[in-house]
MARTIMAR-880222 format. One record per residue (C-alpha): residue number from 1; residue in one letter; z, x, y. Coordinates in Angstrom, 2 decimals, m for minus. Example, Ala and Ser with C-alpha at 12.3 -4.5 7.8 and 13.67 -1.06 7.14 Angstrom:
# MARTIMAR-880222
k;r;z;x;y
1;A;7.80;12.30;m4.50 $
2;S;7.14;13.67;m1.06 $
//
This chain:
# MARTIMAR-880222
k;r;z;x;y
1;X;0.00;0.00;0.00 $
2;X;m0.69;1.46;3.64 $
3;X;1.15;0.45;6.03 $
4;X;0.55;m0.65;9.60 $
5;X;2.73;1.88;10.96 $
6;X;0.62;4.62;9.42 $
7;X;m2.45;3.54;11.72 $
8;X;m0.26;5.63;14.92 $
9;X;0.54;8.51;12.46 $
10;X;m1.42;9.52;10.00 $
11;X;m5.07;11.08;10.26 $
12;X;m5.93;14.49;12.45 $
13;X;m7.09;12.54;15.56 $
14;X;m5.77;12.99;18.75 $
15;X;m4.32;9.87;19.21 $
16;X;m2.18;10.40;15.48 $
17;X;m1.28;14.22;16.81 $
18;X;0.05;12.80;20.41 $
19;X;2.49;9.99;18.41 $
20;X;3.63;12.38;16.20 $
21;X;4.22;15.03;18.99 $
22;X;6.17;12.17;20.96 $
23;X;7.96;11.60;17.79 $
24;X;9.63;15.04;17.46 $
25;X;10.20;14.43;21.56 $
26;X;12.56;11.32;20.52 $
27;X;14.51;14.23;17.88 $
28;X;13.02;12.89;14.64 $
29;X;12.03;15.06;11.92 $
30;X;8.60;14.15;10.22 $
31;X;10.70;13.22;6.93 $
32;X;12.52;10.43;8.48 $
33;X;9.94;8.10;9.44 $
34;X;6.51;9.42;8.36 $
35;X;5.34;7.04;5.42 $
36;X;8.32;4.58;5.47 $
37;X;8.25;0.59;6.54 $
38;X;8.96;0.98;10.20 $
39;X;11.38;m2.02;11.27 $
40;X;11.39;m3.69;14.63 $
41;X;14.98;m4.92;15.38 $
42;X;14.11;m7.65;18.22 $
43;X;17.59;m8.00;20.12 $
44;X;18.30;m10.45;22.56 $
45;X;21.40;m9.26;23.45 $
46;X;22.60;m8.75;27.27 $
47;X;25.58;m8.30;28.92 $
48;X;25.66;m11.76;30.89 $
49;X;25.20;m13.56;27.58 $
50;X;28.51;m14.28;25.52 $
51;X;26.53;m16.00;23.23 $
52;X;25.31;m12.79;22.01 $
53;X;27.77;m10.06;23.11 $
54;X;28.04;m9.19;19.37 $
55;X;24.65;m8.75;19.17 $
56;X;24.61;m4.34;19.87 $
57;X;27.59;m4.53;17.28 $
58;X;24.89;m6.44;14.85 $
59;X;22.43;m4.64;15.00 $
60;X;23.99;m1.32;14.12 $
61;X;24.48;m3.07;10.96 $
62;X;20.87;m4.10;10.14 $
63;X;19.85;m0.75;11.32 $
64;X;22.11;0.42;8.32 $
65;X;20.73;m2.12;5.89 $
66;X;16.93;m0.62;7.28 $
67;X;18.48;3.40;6.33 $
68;X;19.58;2.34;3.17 $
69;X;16.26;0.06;2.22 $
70;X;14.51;3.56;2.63 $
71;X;12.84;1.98;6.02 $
72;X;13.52;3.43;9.41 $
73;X;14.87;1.11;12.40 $
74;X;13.46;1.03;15.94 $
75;X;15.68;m1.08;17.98 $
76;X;13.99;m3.16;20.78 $
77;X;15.62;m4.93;23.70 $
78;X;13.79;m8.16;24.67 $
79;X;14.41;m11.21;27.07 $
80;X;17.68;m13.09;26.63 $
81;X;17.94;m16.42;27.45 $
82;X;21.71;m17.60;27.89 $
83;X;22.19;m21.61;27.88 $
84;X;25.25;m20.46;30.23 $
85;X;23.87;m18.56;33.53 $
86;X;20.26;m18.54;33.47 $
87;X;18.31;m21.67;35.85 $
88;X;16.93;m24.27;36.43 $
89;X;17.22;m24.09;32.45 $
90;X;16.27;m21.04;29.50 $
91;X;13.82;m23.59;28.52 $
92;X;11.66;m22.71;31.15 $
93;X;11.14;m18.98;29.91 $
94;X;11.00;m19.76;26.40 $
95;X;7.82;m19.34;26.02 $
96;X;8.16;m16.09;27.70 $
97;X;10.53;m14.61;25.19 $
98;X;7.83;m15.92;22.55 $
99;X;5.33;m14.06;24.01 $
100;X;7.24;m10.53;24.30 $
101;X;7.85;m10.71;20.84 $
102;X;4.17;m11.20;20.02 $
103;X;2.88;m9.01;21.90 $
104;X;5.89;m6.18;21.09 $
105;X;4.88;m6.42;17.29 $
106;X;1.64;m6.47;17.54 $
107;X;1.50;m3.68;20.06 $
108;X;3.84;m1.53;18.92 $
109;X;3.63;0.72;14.92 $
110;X;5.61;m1.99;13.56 $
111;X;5.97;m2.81;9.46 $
112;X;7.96;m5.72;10.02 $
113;X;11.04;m6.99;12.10 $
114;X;14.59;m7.96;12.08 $
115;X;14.65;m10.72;14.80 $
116;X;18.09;m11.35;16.44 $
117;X;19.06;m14.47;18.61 $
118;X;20.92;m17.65;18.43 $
119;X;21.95;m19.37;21.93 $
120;X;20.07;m22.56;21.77 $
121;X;16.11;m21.29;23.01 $
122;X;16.60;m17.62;21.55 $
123;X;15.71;m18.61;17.67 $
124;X;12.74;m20.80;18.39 $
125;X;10.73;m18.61;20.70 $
126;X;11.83;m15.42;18.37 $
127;X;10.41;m17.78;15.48 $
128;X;6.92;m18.89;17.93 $
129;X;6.24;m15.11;18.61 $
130;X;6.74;m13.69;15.30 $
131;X;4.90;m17.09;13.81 $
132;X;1.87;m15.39;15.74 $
133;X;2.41;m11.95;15.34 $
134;X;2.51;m12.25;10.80 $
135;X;4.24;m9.91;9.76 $
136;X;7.24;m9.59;7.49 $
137;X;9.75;m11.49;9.40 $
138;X;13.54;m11.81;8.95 $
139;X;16.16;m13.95;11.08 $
140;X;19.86;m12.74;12.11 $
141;X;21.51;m15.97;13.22 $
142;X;23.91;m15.15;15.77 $
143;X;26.79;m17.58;14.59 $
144;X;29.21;m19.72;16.04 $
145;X;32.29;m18.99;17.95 $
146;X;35.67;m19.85;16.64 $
147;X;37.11;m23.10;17.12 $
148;X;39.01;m23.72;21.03 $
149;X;42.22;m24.80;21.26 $
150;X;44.58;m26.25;24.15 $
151;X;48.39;m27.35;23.94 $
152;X;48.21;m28.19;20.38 $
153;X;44.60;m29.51;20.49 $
154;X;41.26;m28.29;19.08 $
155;X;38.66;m28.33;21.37 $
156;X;34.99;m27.60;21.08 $
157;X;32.54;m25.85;23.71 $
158;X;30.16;m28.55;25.46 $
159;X;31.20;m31.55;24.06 $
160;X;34.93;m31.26;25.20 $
161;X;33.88;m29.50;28.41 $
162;X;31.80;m32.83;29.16 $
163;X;35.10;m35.17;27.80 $
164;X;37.56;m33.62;30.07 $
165;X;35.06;m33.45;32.99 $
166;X;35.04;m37.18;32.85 $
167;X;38.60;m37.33;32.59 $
168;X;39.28;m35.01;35.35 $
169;X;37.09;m36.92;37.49 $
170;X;38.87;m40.26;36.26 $
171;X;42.24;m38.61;37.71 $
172;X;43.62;m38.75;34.18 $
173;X;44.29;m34.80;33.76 $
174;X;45.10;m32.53;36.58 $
175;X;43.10;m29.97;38.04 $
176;X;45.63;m27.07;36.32 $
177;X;45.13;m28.32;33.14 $
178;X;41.30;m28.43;33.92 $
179;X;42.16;m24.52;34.44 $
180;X;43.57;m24.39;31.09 $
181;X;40.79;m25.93;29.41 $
182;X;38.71;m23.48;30.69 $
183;X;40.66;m20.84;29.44 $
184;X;40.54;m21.79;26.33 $
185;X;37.43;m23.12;25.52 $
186;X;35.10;m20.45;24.01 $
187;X;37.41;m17.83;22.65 $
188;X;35.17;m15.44;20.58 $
189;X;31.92;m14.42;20.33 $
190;X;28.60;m16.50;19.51 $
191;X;26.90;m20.15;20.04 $
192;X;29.05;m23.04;20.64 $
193;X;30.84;m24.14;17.45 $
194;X;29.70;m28.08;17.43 $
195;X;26.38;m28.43;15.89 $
196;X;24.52;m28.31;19.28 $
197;X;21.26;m27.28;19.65 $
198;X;22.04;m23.09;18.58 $
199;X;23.57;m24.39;14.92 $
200;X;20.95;m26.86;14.98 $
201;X;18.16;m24.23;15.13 $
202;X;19.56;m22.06;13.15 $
203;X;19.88;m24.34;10.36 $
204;X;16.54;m24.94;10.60 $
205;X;15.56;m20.96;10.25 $
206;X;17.66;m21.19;7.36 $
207;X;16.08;m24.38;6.18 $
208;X;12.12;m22.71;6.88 $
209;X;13.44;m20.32;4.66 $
210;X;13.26;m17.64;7.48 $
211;X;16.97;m16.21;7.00 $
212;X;18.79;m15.05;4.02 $
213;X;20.89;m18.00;2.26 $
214;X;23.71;m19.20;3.84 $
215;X;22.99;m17.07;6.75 $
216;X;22.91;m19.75;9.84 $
217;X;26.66;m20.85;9.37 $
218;X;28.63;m17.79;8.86 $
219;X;31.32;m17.38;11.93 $
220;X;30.05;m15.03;14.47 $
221;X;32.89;m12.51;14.19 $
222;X;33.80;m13.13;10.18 $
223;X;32.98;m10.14;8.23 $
224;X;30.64;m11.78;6.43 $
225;X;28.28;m11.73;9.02 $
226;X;28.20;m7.60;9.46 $
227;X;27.23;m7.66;5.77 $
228;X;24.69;m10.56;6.33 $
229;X;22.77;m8.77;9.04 $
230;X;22.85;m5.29;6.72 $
231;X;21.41;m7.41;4.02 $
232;X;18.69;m8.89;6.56 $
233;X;17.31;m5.52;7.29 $
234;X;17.62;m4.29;3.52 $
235;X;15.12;m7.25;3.12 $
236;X;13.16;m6.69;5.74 $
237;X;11.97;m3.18;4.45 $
238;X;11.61;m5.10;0.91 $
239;X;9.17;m7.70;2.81 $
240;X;6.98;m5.25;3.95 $
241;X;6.46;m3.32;0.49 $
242;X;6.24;m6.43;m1.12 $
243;X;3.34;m7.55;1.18 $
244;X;5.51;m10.78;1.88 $
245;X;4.94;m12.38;5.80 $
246;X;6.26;m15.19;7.37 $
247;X;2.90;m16.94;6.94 $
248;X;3.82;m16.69;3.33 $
249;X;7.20;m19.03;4.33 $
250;X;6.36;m21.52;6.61 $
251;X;4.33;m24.22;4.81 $
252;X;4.13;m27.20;6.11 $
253;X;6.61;m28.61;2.99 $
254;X;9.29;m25.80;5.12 $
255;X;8.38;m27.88;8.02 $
256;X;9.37;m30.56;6.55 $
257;X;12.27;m29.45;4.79 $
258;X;13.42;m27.85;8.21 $
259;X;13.30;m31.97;10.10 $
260;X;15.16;m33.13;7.14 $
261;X;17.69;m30.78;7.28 $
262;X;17.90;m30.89;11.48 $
263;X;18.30;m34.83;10.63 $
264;X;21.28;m34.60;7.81 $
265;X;23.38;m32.66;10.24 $
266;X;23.21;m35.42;13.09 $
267;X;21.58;m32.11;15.06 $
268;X;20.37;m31.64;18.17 $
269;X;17.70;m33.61;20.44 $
270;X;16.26;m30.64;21.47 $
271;X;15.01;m29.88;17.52 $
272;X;12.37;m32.02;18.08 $
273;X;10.79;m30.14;21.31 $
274;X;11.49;m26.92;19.22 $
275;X;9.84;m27.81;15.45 $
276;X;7.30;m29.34;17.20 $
277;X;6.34;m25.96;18.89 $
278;X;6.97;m23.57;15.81 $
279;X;4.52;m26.05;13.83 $
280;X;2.06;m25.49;16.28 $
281;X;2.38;m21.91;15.97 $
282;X;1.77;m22.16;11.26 $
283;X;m1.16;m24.58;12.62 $
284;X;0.65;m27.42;11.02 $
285;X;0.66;m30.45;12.64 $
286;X;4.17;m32.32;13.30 $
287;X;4.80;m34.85;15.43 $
288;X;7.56;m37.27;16.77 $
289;X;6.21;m40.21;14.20 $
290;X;6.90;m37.52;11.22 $
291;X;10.77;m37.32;12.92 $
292;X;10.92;m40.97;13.07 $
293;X;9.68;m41.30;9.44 $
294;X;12.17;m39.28;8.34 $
295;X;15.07;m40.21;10.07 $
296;X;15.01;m43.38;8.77 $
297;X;15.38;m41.72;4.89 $
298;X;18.02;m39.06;5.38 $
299;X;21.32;m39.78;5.55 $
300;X;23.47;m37.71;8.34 $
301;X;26.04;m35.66;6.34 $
302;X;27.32;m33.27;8.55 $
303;X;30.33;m34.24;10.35 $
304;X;30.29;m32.24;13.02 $
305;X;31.12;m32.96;16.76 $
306;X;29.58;m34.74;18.59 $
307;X;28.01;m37.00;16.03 $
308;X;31.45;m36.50;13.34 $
309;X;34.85;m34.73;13.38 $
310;X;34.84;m31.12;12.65 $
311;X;33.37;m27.97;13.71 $
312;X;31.26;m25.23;12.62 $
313;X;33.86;m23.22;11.04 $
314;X;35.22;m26.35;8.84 $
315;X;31.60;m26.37;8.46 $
316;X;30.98;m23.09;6.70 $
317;X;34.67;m23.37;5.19 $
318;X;33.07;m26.73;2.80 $
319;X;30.06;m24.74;1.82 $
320;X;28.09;m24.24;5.03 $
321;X;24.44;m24.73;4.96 $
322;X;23.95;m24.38;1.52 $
323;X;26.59;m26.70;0.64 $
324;X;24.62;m29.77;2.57 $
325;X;21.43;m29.10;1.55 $
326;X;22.52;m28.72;m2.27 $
327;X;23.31;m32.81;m1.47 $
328;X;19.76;m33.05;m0.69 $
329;X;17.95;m31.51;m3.48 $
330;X;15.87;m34.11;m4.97 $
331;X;13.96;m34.58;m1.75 $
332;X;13.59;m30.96;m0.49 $
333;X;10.73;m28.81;m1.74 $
334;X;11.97;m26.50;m4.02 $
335;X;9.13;m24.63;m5.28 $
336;X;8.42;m22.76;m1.73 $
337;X;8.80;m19.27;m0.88 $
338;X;11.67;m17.81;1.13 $
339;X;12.25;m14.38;3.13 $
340;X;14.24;m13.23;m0.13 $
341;X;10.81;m13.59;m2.42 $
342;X;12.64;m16.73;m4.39 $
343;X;11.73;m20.34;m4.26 $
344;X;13.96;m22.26;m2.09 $
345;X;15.10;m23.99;m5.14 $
346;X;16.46;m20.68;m6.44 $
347;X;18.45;m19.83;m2.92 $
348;X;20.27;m22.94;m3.43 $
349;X;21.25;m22.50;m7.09 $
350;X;25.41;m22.35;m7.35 $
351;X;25.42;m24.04;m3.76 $
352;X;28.75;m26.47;m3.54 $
353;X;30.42;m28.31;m1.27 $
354;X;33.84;m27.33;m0.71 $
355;X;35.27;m30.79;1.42 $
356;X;33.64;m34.01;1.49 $
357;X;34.98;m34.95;4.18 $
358;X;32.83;m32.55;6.32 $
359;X;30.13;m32.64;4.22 $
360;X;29.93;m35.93;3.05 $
361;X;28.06;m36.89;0.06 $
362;X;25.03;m39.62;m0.15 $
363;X;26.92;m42.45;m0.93 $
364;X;29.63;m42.19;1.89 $
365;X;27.88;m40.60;4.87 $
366;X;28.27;m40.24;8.82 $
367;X;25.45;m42.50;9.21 $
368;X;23.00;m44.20;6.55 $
369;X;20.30;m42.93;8.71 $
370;X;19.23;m39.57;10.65 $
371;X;20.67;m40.84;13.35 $
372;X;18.06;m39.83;15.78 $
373;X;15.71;m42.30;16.60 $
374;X;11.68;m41.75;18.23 $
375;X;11.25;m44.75;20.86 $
376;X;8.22;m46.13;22.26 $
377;X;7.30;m49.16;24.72 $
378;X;5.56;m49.30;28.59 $
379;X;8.32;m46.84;29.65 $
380;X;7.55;m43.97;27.43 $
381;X;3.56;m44.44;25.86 $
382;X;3.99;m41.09;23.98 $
383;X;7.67;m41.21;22.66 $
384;X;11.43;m40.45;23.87 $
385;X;14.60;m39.65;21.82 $
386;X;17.52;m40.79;21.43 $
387;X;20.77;m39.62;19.03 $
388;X;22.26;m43.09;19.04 $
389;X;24.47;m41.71;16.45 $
390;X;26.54;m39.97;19.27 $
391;X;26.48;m43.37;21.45 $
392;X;28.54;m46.47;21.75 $
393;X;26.78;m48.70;19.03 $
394;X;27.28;m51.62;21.33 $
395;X;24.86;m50.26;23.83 $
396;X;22.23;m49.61;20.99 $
397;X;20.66;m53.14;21.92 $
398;X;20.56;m53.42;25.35 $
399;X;19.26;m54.51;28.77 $
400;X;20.15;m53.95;32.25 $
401;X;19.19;m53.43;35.97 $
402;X;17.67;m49.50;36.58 $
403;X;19.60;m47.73;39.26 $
404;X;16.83;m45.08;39.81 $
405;X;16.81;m41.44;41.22 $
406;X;14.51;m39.42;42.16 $
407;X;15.65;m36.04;41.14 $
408;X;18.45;m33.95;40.09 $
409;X;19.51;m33.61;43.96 $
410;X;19.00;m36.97;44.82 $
411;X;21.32;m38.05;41.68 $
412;X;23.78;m35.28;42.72 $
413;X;23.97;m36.59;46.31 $
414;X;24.06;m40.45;45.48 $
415;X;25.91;m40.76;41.97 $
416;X;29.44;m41.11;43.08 $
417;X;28.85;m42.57;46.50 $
418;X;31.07;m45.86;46.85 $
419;X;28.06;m48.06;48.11 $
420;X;25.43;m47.46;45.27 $
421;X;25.09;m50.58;43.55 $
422;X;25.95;m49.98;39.63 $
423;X;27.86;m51.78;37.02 $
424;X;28.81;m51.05;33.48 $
425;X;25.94;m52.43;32.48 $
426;X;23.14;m50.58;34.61 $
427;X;20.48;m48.50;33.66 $
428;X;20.87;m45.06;35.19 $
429;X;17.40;m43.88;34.91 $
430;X;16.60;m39.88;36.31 $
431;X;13.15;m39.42;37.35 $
432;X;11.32;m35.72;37.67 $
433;X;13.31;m34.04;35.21 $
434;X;10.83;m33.13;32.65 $
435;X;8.46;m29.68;32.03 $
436;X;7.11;m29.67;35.37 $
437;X;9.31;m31.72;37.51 $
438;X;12.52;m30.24;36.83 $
439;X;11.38;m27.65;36.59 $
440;X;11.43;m26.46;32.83 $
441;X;13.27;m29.77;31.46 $
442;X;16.48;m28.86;32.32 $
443;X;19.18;m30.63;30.76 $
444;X;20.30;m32.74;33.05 $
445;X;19.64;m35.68;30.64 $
446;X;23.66;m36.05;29.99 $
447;X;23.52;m38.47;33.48 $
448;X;26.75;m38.52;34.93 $
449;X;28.84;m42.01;34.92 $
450;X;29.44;m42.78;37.99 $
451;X;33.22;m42.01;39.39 $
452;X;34.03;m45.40;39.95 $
453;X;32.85;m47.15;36.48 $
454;X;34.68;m43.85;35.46 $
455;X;38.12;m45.30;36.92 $
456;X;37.56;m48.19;35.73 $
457;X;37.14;m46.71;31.87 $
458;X;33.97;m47.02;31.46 $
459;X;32.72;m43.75;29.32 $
460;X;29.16;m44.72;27.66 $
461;X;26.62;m46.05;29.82 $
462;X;22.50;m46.25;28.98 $
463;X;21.24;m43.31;31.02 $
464;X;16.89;m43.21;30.85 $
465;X;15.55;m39.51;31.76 $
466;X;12.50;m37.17;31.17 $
467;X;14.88;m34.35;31.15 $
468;X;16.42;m33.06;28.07 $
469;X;20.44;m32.78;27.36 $
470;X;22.83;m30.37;25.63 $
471;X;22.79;m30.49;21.80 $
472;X;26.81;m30.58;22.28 $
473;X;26.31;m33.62;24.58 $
474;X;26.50;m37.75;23.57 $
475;X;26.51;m40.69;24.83 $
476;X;23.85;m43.61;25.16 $
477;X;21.18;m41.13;26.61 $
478;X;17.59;m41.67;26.04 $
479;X;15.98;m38.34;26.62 $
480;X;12.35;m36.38;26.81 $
481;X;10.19;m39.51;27.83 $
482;X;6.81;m38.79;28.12 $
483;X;4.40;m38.55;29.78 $
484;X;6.94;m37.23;32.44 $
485;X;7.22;m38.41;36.05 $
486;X;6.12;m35.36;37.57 $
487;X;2.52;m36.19;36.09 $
488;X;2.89;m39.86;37.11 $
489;X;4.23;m40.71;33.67 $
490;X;5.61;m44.51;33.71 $
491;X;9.00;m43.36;34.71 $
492;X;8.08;m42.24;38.14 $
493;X;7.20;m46.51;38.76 $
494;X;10.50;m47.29;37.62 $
495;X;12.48;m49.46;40.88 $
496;X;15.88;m50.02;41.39 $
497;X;16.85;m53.85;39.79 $
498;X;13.72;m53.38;37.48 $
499;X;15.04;m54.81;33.87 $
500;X;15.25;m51.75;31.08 $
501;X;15.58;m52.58;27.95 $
502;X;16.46;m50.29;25.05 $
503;X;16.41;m51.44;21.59 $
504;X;17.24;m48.49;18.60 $
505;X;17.02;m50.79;15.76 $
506;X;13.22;m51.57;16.77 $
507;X;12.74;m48.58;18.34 $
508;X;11.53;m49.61;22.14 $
509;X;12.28;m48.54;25.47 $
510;X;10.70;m50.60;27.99 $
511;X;10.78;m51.88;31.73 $
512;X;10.46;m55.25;31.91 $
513;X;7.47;m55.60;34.45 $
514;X;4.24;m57.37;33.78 $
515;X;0.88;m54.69;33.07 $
516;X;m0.12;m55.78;36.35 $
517;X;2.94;m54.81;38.55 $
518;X;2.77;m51.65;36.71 $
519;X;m0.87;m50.95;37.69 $
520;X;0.02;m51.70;41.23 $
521;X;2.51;m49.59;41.28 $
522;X;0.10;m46.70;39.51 $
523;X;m2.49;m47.04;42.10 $
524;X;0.58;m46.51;44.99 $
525;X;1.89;m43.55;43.21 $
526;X;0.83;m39.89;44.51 $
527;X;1.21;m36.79;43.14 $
528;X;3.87;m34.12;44.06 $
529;X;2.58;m31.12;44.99 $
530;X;3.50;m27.72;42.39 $
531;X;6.94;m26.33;41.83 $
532;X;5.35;m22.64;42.06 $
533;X;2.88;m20.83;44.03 $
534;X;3.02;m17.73;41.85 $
535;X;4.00;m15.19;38.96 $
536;X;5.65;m16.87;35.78 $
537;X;6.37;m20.30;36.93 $
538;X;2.46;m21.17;38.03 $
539;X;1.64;m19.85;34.52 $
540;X;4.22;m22.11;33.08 $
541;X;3.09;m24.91;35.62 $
542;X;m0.51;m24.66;34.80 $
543;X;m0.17;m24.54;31.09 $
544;X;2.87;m26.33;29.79 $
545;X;2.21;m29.39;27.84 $
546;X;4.31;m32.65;27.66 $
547;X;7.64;m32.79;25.43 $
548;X;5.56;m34.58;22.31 $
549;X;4.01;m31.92;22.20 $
550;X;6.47;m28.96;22.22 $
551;X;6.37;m28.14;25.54 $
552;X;4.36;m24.89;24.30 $
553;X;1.32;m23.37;26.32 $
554;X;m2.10;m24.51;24.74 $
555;X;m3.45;m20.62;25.03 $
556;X;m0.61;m19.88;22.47 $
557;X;m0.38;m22.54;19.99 $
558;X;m4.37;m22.64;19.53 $
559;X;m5.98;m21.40;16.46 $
560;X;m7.52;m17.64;16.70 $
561;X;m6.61;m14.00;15.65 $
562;X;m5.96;m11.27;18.51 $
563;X;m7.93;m8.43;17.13 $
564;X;m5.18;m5.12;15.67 $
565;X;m4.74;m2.26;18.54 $
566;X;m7.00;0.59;18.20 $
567;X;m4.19;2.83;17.27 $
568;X;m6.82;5.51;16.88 $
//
């Protein structure tokens, strides 16, 4: 077998003479990496990103798996894109990150890579750009922090942060023990420990078959996880002399496999934007009616916050991963190929569930259904999402008067004021938060109840946005509605007092205006003018499609093949 690498070095050309000469420049001897699998360790770790502050740790260790493998390691430090700092929202430079790591593998003498990430848009653009690039692939899930805790209770990053905000704001906790929250809400390393949209994504890695088993729920600071990521880049070398790519893994039965799995956990919104993206990247179509399909014949399992109970570490303690997915068996594709060279069926073999009431079995789950519905109607032609299984069922069917902004600012400026005109039972309805209006789909979906339903206890309201929300988020919030405002998507029409009906069951989300009225209302509209003038965000401006369709850039998730460097 020749490798890639071996197109830089070997031969008596210039071009082979000048790498090898800058070689011996970096202090290597010609034994250590002439003729072995050269490894690309693809680390998204960064010093503003807590998420990932393990991450240089990490990959120490899969550079020792590489040694031992008989491969040699080249470390490479790419974008990082932390859910906590970076705005409007990481989702607008996801595609960014994807494209560094194409064009790093395919650029660079690389055998195959070790790809590390796991706050929230980190594993699927890592997934999109090695998808493209096709080589031997391997994914290090991050892992989840350890459990919070405050005076006696256990509280978990996002979803609690959101609970007590409410409170706070409802005068029912005090600003010091707002303080103490804080202090003791993410308390280790890693993604948040609910299954948001990081243990969402990295279950579905795991589920692709793009990580070694059981790899997406290990504890970010649990020793298990220094010998995972060793493992990972022991395999990785084994990948590339076995000729094995992660074209080879991700089938469109992985696809599949992955949506199933994202649904059984009662996982994250944003999986859908995501999947929907990677697929495009295999060339395998998937689309919202293939989520919709689906999530009305898998069960959700998982009880996790914020659609259960527990939390990622009573998660991994009742058989992790594994342990749900061995519950699902007889409708999961067995026969496919994984990173470790084994069918899928094989990597589950011995898998058992530890405590049922985490992982609950078929006949007693969280919800009889995947608990995340597609919705369709006059209001959102080409699909929105909701997780009603993290909502007040009672607002599930439901109609009320739209109280409509225009706008994250306008909804920041207007939301509590004492004279806006909302009841319990009023549609809050944010337009201009999707791809282009927000811009990047920030997730601002969560809308905000206003202060005084809030002192009145009202906590779940229907909230109607083109912007996307926190996988650690809840609540009756119908989410990614496309076409988006921005591009005079149905939304943008929307008046306040204009009927909204939602309806899970039947799966509609609709405004209750005549075709007409609506057409009238079309003809009045105008288009806003661009968010950017220049660099990154016109490229993202000009190219980003609509949330059906993963939000990707057409130029990327087109078929084609970039031609190999001339290395020579």
């Amino acid at each position: 077998m020749r490798l890639r690498s071996a197109e830089w070095f070997e031969g008596e050309g210039l071009r082979a003479f000048s790498h090898n000469a800058r070689a011996r420049q970096l202090g290597l001897n010609p034994g250590e990496h002439l003729g072995k699998p050269v490894i690309a360790i693809l680390n998204t770790w960064s010093g503003i990103n807590p998420c990932h502050m393990h991450l240089r740790e990490r990959a120490k260790q899969v550079e020792r798996g590489v040694w031992e493998a008989g491969g040699f390691p080249v470390e490479f430090p790419v974008s990082t894109l932390s859910e906590t700092y970076q705005k409007p929202t990481p989702m607008l430079y996801r595609n960014m990150l994807s494209m560094e790591t194409e064009e790093v593998l395919r650029s660079y003498p690389v055998d195959g890579c070790v790809l590390m990430g796991g706050c929230d848009k980190t594993t699927p653009a890592l997934l999109m750009g090695a998808a493209s690039a096709g080589l031997p692939s391997v994914f290090v899930p991050a892992g989840p922090m350890l459990r919070g805790h405050w005076r006696g209770e256990t509280l978990a990053s996002g979803t609690d942060m959101w609970r007590f905000w409410d409170e706070k704001r409802a005068g029912t906790i005090s600003s010091a023990d707002w303080s103490e929250i804080g202090s003791g809400l993410a308390r280790s390393p890693g993604t948040c420990m609910t299954m948001g949209t990081a243990s969402t994504m990295t279950a579905a890695a795991e589920a692709l078959g793009l990580t070694l088993p059981g790899a997406s729920s290990i504890p970010a600071v649990d020793s298990a996880h220094h010998r995972m990521a060793a493992a990972s880049g022991m395999r990785a070398v084994e990948m590339v002399r076995e000729g094995l790519t992660i074209g080879d893994v991700l089938s469109a039965e992985a696809y599949e496999d992955a949506v199933r799995t994202v649904l059984a956990l009662g996982g994250s919104t944003n999986s859908y934007i995501h999947l929907i993206a990677m697929a495009g990247r295999s060339q395998i179509p998937l689309t919202l009616n293939d989520f919709d399909r689906l999530s009305r014949e898998v069960p959700v399992l998982a009880s996790v916050q914020p659609a259960g109970a527990g939390l990622m570490e009573d998660f991994y303690y009742a058989g992790g991963l594994r342990g749900l997915l061995s519950r699902l068996r007889e409708s999961l594709h067995l026969e496919r190929i994984t990173v470790t060279g084994r069918t899928f069926g094989e990597d589950l073999d011995g898998a058992e569930v530890h405590d049922a009431s985490v992982i609950r079995t078929l006949d007693d789950p969280v919800s009889p259904e995947g608990g995340l519905a597609v919705l369709r109607g006059n209001l959102a032609p080409d699909g929105a999402v909701i997780k009603y299984v993290a909502a007040d069922p009672a607002l599930w069917r439901h109609t009320g008067p739209a109280v409509v902004f225009h706008g994250y600012k306008d909804l920041q400026a207007r939301i509590n004021s004492p004279s806006l005109d909302v009841t319990r039972d009023s549609v809050i309805v944010l337009a201009g938060g999707g791809p282009k209006g927000g811009p990047g789909m920030p997730e601002y979906g969560m809308l905000p109840i206003p202060d005084k339903l809030l002192r009145e206890g009202v906590r779940d309201m229907v909230r109607v946005s083109d912007a996307r929300m926190s996988g650690t988020s809840y609540g009756a919030c119908v989410l990614h509605v496309a076409p988006e405002a921005h591009v005079g998507g149905p939304l943008a029409l929307v008046r306040d007092g204009d009927l909204v009906t939602l309806n899970v069951e039947a799966r509609v989300l609709r405004v209750e205006i005549s075709d007409e009225e609506m057409a009238r209302r079309r003809d009045a509209w105008t288009s806003p003018p661009p968010k950017f003038e220049r660099g990154y965000g016109a490229l993202y401006y000009e190219h980003i499609t609509q949330a059906d369709e993963g939000c990707d850039f057409e130029f990327l998730s087109r078929p084609g093949a970039n031609p190999e460097p001339n290395a020579h």
